[in-house]
C-alpha positions as CSV (number, residue, x, y, z in Angstrom):
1,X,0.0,0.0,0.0
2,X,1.3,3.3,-0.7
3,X,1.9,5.4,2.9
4,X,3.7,8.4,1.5
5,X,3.6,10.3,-1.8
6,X,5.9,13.8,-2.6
7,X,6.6,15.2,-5.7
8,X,8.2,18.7,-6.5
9,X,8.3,20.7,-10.1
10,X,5.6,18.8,-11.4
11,X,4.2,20.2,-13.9
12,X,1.3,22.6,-11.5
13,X,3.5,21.6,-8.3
14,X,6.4,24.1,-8.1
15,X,6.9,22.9,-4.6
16,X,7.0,20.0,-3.2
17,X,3.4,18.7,-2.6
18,X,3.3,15.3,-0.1
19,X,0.2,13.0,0.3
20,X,0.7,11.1,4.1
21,X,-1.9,8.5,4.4
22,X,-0.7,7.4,7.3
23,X,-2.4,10.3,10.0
24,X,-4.9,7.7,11.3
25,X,-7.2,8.9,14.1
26,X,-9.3,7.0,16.6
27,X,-12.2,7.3,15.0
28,X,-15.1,4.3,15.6
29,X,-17.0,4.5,12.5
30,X,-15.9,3.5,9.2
31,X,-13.0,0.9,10.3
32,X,-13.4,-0.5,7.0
33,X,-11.6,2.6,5.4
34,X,-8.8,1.6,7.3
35,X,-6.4,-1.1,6.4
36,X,-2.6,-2.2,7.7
37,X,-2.9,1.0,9.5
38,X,-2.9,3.6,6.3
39,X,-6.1,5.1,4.4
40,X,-7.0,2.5,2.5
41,X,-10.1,4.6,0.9
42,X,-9.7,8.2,0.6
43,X,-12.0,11.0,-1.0
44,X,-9.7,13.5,-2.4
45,X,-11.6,17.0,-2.9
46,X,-10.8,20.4,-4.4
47,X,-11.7,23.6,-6.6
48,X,-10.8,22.7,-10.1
49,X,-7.5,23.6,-11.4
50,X,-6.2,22.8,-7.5
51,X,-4.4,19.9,-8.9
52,X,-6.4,16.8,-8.5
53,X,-5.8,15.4,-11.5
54,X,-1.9,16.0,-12.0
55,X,-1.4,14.2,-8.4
56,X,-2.9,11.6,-9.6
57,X,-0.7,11.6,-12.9
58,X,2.4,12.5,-10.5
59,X,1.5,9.1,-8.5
60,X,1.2,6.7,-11.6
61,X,4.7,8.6,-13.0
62,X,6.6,5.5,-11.4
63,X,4.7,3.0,-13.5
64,X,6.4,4.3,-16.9
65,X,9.5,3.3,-15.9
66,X,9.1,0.6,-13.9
67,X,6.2,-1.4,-16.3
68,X,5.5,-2.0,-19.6
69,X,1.6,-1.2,-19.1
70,X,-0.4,1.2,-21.0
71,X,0.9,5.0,-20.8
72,X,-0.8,8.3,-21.6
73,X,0.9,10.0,-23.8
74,X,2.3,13.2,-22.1
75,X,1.3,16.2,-23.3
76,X,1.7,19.5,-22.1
77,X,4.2,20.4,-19.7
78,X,6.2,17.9,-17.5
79,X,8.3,20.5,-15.7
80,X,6.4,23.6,-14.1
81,X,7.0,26.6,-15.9
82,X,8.6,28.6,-13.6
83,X,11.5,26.1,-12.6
84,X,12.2,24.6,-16.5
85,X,15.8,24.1,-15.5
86,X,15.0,21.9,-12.2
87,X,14.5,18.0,-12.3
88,X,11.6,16.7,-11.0
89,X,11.5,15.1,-8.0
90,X,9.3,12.2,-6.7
91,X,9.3,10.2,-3.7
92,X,7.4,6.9,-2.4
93,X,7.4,5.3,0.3
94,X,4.8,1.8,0.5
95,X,4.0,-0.4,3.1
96,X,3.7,-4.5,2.7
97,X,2.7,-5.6,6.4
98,X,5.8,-4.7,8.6
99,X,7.9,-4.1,5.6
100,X,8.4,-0.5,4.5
101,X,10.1,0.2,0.9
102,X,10.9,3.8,-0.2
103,X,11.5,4.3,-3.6
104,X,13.1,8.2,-4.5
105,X,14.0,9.1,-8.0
106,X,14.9,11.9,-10.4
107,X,13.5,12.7,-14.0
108,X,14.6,15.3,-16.7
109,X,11.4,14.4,-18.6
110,X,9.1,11.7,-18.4
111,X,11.3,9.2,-19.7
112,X,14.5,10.0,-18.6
113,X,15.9,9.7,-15.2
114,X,18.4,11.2,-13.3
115,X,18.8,9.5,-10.2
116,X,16.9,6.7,-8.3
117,X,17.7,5.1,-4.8
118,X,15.2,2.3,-3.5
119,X,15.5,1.4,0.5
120,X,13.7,-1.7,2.7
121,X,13.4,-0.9,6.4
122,X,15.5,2.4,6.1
123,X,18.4,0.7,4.7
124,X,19.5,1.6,1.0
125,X,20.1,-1.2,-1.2
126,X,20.1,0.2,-4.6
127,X,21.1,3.2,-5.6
128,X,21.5,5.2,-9.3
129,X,23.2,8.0,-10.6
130,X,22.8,8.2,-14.3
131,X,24.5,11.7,-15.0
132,X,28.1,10.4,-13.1
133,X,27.1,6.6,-14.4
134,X,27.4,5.1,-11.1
135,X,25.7,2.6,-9.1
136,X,25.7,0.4,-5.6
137,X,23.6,-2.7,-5.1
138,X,23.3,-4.1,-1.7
139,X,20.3,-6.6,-1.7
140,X,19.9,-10.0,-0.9
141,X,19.5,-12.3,-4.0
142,X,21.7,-9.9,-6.2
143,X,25.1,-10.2,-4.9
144,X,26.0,-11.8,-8.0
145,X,24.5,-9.4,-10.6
146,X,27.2,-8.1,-13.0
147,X,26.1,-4.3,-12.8
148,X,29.3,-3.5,-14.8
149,X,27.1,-4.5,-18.0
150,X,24.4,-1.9,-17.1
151,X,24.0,0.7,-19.7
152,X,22.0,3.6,-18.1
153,X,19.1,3.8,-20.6
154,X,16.3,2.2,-18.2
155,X,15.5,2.2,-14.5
156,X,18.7,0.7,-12.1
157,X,16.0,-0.7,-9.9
158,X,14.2,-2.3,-13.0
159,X,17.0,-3.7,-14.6
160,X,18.2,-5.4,-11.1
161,X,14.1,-6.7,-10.6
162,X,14.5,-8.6,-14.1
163,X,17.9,-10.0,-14.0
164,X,17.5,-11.4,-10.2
165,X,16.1,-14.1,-8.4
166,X,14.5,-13.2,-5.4
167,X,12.3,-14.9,-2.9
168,X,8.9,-14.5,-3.4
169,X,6.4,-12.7,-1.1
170,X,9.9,-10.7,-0.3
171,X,9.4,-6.7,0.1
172,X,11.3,-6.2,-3.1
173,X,8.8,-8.4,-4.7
174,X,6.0,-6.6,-3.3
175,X,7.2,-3.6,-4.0
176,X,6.9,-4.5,-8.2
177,X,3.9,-6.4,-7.9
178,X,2.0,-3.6,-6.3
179,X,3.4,-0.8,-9.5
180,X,2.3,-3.8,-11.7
181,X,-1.1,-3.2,-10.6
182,X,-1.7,0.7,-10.2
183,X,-4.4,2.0,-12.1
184,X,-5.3,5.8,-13.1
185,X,-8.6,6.2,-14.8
186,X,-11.2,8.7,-15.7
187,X,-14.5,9.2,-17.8
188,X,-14.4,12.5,-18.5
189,X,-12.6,11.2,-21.5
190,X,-13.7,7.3,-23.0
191,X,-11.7,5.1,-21.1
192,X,-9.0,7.4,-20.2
193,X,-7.0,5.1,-18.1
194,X,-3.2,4.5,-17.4
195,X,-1.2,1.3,-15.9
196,X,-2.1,-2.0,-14.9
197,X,-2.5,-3.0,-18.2
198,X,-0.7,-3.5,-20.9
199,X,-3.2,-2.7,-23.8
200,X,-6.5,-1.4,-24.1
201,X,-9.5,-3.4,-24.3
202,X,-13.1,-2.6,-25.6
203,X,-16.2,-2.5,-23.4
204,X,-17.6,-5.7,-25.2
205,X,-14.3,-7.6,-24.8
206,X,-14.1,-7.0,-20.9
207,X,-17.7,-8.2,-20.8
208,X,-16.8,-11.6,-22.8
209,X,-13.7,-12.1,-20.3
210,X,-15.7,-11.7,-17.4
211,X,-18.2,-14.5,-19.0
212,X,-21.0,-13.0,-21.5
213,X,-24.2,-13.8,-20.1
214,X,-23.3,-13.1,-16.3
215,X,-21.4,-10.4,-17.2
216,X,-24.5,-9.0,-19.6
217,X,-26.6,-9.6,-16.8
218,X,-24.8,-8.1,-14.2
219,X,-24.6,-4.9,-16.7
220,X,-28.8,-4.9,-16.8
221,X,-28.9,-5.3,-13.1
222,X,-26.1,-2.5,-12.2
223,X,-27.9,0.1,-15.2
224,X,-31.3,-0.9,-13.9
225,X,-30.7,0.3,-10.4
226,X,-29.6,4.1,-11.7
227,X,-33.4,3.8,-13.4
228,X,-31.8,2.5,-17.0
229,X,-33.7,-0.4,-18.1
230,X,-31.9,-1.9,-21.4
231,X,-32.3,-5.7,-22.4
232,X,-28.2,-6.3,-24.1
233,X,-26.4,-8.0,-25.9
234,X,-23.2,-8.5,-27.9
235,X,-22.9,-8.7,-31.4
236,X,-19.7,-8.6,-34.1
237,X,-19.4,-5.1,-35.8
238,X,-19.1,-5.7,-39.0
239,X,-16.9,-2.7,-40.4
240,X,-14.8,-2.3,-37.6
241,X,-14.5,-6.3,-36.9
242,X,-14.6,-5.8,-33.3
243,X,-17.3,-6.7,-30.4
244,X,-19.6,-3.9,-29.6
245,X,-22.4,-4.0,-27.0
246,X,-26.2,-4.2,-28.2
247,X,-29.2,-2.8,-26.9
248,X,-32.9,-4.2,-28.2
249,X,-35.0,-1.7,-29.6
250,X,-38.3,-3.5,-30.7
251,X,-37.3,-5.9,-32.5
252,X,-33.7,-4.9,-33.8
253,X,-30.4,-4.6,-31.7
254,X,-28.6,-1.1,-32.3
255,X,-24.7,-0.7,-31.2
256,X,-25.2,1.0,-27.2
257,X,-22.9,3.5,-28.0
258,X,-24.8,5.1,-30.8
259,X,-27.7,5.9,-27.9
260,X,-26.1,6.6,-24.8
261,X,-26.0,9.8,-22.8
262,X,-22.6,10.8,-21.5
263,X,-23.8,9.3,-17.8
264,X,-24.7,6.3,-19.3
265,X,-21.1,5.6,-20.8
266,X,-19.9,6.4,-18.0
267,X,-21.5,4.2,-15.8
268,X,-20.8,1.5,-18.4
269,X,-17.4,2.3,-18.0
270,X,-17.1,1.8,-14.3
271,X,-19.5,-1.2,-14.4
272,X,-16.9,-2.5,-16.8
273,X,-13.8,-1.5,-14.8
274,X,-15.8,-2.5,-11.8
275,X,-15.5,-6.6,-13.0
276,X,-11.2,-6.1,-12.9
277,X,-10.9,-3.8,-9.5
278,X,-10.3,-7.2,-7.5
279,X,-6.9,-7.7,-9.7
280,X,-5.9,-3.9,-9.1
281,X,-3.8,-2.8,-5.9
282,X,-3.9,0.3,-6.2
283,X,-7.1,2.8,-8.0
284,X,-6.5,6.3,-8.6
285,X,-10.2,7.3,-9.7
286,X,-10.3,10.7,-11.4
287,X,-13.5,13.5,-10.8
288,X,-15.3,9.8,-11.3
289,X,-18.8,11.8,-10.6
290,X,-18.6,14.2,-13.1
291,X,-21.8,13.3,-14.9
292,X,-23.5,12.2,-11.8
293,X,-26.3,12.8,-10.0
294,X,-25.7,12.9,-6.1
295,X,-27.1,9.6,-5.3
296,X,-25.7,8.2,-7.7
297,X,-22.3,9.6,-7.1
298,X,-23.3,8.1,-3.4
299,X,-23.8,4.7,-4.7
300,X,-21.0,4.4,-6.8
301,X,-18.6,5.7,-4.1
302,X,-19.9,2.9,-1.7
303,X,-19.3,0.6,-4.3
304,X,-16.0,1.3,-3.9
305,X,-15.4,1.9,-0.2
306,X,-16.9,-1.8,0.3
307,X,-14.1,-3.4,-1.7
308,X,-10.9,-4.1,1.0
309,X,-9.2,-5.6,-2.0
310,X,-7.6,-2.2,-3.4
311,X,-6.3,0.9,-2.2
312,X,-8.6,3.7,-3.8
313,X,-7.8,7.7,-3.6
314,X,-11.0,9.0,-5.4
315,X,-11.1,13.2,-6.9
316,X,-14.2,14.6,-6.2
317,X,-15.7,18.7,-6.0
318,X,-19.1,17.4,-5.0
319,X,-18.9,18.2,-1.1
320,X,-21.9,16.1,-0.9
321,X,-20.0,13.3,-0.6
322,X,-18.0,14.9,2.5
323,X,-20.2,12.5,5.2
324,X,-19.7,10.8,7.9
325,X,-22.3,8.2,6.7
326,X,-20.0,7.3,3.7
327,X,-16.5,7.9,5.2
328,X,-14.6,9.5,8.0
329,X,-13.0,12.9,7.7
330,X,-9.3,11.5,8.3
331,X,-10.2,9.8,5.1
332,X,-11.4,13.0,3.4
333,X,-8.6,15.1,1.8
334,X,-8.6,18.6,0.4
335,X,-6.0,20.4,-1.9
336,X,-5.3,23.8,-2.4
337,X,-4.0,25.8,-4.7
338,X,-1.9,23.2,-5.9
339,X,0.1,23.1,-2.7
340,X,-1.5,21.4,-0.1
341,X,-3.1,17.9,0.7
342,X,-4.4,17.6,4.0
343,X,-7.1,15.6,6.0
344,X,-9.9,17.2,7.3
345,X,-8.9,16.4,10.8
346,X,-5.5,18.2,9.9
347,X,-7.6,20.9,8.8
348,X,-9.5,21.9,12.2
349,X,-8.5,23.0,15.9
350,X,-12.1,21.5,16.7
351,X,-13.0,18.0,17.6
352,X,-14.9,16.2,14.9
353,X,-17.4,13.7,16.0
354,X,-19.7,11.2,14.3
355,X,-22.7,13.4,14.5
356,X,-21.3,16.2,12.7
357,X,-22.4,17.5,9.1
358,X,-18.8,18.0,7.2
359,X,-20.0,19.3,4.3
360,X,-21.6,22.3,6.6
361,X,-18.7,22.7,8.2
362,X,-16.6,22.9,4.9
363,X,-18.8,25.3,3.2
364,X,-19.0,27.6,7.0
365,X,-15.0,27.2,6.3
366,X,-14.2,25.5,9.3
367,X,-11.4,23.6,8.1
368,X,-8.2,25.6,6.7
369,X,-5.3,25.1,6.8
């Protein structure tokens, strides 16, 4: 699980910004929010253009370097403008039951680093430095490596992971099977999603994994409950040669996507994301409510929140949502001004209590900084 995030000269993050999901209070409501001691579900909310999206980017930058799943391409600005002669600077620091690994490293651009050091229980046992082209490698299981043969055009850490045996279920091991698994996605966008996979896959596809007619039916059930009543199916597309989702009209099936509202996709989207979740370790769910009504935003939230399986941070400027009958408010996060993550009990002299309203008490601007 991740327990610390930082980044620095990111693109809206001139300073450093740092996500600590590990200020756990002793709150008696929502335990299942909490897992191995660290947010486990967290509600990240904020003014758009305060950053919510580009933390999430900054948290899946590790998975371009140290995966081969699916990337965005980067547009815009890596770098903030104001410092376009500083590196970047990003620091990680996860927790795997008693283990802790911390994982720092340094980029010129998105693909090029600078500098990476990786340490397991405070000791450094790998360390980078790709300007000077010198390294150190003190980790059981890879005394043996030739590191002389290193060449300095991919990750240090990366290229030690694939040429070493380690012993499974080791923190090491952990560490890479948890970046495997991150996951950045948002439907603002069709199926704007980064990591965890390698490759894209349609709708119709994801349905046919997941077994057609359960997986069809389970699509009727979930629509159906938002008060969208469809009878599908799945039929071949015959100029595109792919599978596309059907919907019965009468007595003819027309392609879903030539009838759907933008709420609609979206909820097909998530329903469809929804089936893989349980393989995911880590979700970074982008302003997921943007076509939402409230209650709906309120069901698919505790959707999520019910799932232990995955770590979840999702973006959100709906203050609805800020409620102590769907979460906790050391489990609610606000950012400002691209500067500052905190949790709402960070946020207040007061005490909080189970009774409170926290959307009230956000909006009466009871919680600054």
């Amino acid at each position: 699980m991740i327990k610390y995030f930082s980044v620095e000269n990111y693109k809206g993050f001139e300073k450093k910004i740092e996500l600590d999901l590990s200020k756990i209070h002793d709150y008696k409501f929502h335990s299942e929010a909490i897992k191995n001691g660290l947010n486990n579900k967290t509600l990240l909310f904020g003014k758009n253009g305060s950053g919510k999206s580009n933390l999430g980017k900054a948290i899946m930058d590790i998975s371009r370097h140290l995966t081969s799943n699916l990337k965005n391409t980067e547009t815009g600005i890596f770098k903030n403008l104001n410092r376009l002669n500083s590196n970047v600077y990003f620091d990680y620091i996860f927790k795997f039951g008693n283990d802790e690994v911390e994982y720092k490293y340094i980029k010129d651009n998105p693909m090029i680093l600078v500098y990476e050091e990786l340490f397991i229980n405070g000791k450094q046992v790998l360390m980078c430095d790709f300007q000077k082209k010198n390294n150190l490698l003190n980790l059981e299981g890879a005394e043996d490596l030739d590191t002389d043969r290193f060449d300095y055009s991919i990750s240090f850490v990366l290229y030690v992971y694939s040429r070493s045996g380690f012993i499974k279920d080791g923190p090491f091991d952990k560490f890479f099977d948890f970046v495997n698994r991150m996951l950045f996605f948002r439907s603002l966008k069709e199926n704007e999603f980064e990591g965890f996979q390698s490759r894209g896959k349609n709708f119709a596809d994801i349905l046919i994994e997941h077994g057609e007619k359960e997986s069809l039916k389970g699509l009727e059930d979930f629509l159906k409950k938002e008060g969208i009543t469809y009878k599908l199916g799945i039929a071949r597309d015959v100029p595109t040669n792919m599978n596309i989702i059907t919907v019965k009209y009468g007595s003819t099936m027309v392609p879903l996507h030539s009838i759907w509202s933008t709420g609609t996709s979206s909820l097909v989207l998530f329903y469809c994301w929804l089936l893989d979740l349980k393989k995911t370790s880590f979700l970074y769910l982008d302003e997921f409510d943007a076509f939402y009504h409230y209650e709906l935003s309120e069901h698919i939230f505790r959707q999520v929140a019910e799932d232990p399986s995955y770590q979840c941070i999702i973006t959100t400027h709906n203050c609805a949502l800020m409620s102590n009958k769907l979460t906790r408010p050391d489990c609610c996060f606000i950012i400002r001004d691209n500067e500052v993550v905190k949790n709402l009990t960070e946020c207040t002299d007061r005490e909080i209590r189970e009774g409170h309203n926290l959307e009230n008490l956000y909006k009466n601007g009871a919680f600054c900084e």
